[in-house]
C-alpha positions as CSV (number, residue, x, y, z in Angstrom):
1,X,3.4,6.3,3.0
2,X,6.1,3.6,4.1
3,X,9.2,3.6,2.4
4,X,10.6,0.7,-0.3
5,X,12.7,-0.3,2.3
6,X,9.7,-0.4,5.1
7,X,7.9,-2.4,2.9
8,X,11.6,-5.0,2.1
9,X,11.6,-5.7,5.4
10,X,7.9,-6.1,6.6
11,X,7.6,-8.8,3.4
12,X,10.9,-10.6,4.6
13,X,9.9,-11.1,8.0
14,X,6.1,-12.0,6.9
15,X,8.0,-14.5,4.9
16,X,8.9,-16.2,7.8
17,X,5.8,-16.6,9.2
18,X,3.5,-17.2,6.3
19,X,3.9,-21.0,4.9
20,X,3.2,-22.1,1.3
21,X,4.5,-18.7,-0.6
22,X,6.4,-17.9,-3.4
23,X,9.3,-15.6,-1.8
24,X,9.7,-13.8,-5.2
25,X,6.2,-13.4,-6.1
26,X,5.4,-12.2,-2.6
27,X,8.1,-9.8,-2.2
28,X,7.3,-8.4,-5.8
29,X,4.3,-7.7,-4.5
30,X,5.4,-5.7,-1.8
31,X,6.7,-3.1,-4.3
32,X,4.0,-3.1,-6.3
33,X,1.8,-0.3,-5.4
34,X,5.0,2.3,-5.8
35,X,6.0,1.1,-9.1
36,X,4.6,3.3,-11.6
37,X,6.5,4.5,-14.6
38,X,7.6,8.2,-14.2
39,X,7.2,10.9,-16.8
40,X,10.0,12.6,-17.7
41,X,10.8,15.1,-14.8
42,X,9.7,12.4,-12.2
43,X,6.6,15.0,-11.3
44,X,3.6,11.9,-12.1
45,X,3.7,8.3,-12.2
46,X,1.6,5.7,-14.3
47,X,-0.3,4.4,-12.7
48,X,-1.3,7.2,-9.9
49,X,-0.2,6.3,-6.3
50,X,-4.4,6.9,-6.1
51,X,-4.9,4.4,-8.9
52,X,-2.1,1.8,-7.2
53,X,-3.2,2.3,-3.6
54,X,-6.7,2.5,-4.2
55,X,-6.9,5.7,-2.5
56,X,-9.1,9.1,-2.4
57,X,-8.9,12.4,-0.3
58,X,-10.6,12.9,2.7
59,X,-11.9,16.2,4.2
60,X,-8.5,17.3,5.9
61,X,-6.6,16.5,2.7
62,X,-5.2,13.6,3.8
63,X,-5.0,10.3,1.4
64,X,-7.7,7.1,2.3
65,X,-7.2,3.7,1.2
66,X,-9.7,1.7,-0.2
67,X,-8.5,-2.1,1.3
68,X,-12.3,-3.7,0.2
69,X,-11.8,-2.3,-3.2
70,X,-9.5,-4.3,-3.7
71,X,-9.7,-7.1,-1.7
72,X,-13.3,-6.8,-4.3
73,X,-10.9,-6.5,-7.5
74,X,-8.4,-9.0,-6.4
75,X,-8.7,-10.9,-3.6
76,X,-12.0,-12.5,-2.9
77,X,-12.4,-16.2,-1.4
78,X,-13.3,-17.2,-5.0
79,X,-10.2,-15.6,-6.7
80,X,-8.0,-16.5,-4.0
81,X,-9.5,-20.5,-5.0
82,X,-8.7,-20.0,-8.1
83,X,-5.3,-18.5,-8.3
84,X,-1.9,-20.5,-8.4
85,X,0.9,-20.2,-5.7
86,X,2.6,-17.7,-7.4
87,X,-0.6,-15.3,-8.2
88,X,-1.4,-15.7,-4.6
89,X,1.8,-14.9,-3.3
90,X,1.4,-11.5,-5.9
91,X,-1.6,-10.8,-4.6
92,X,-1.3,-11.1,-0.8
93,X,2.0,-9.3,-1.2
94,X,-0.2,-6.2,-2.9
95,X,-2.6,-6.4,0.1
96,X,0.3,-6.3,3.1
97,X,2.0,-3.5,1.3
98,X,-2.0,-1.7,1.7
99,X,-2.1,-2.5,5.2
100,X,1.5,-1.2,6.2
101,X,1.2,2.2,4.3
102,X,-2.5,2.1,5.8
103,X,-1.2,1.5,9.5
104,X,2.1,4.1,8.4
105,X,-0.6,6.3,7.7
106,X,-2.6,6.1,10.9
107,X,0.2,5.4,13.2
108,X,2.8,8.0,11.8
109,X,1.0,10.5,9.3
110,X,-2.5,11.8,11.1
111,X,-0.9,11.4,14.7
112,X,1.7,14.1,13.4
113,X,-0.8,15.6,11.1
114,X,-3.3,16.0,14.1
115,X,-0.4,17.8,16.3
116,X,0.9,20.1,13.8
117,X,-2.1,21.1,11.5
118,X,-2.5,24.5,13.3
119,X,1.3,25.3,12.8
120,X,0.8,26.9,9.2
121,X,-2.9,28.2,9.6
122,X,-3.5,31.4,10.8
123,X,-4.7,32.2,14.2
124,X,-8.0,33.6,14.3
């Protein structure tokens, strides 16, 4: 998935092109999705990345994310009616940081995954 840093910059430049925010808000939820508190050796986080991103494994081992679960949880018409400025801004932060690492994903990880996943299997 997209870096800390991928996601800093894609929430400052949406930012600038989304009115009626709350910068910190927004950006905070950016982040969210990768901050889980680490056990001791740093091996597991709590919550799971598949708990934060809303994600299960698909066939080829690869990682799916679940963008209508939690556009269902979080971020219906109704909820987004009823939620202040700053619980919006949360919120749609949260749901761009699942769209980058989705696109990161498609774009970057199964293009290279789909070239290279013969490399380490043995030819038949």
């Amino acid at each position: 998935m997209a870096s800390w840093m991928v996601h800093l910059r894609i929430a400052d430049k949406l930012l600038n092109e989304i009115s009626n925010l709350s910068a910190t808000e927004f950006v905070i939820g950016n982040i969210a999705p990768d901050s889980g508190i680490p056990n001791d050796d740093w091996s597991a986080f709590t919550p799971s990345g598949d708990v934060s991103h809303f994600k299960t494994t698909d066939i080829d081992g690869l990682k799916d994310i679940h963008l209508n679960e939690y556009i269902e949880q979080f971020f219906t018409v109704e909820q987004r009616k009823k939620y202040n400025t700053k619980q919006k801004s949360f919120y749609l932060g949260y749901l761009a940081h699942l769209l980058t690492d989705m696109m990161w994903a498609n774009v970057i990880v199964r293009k290279r995954w789909n070239k290279y996943r013969h490399v380490n299997r043995p030819l038949i």
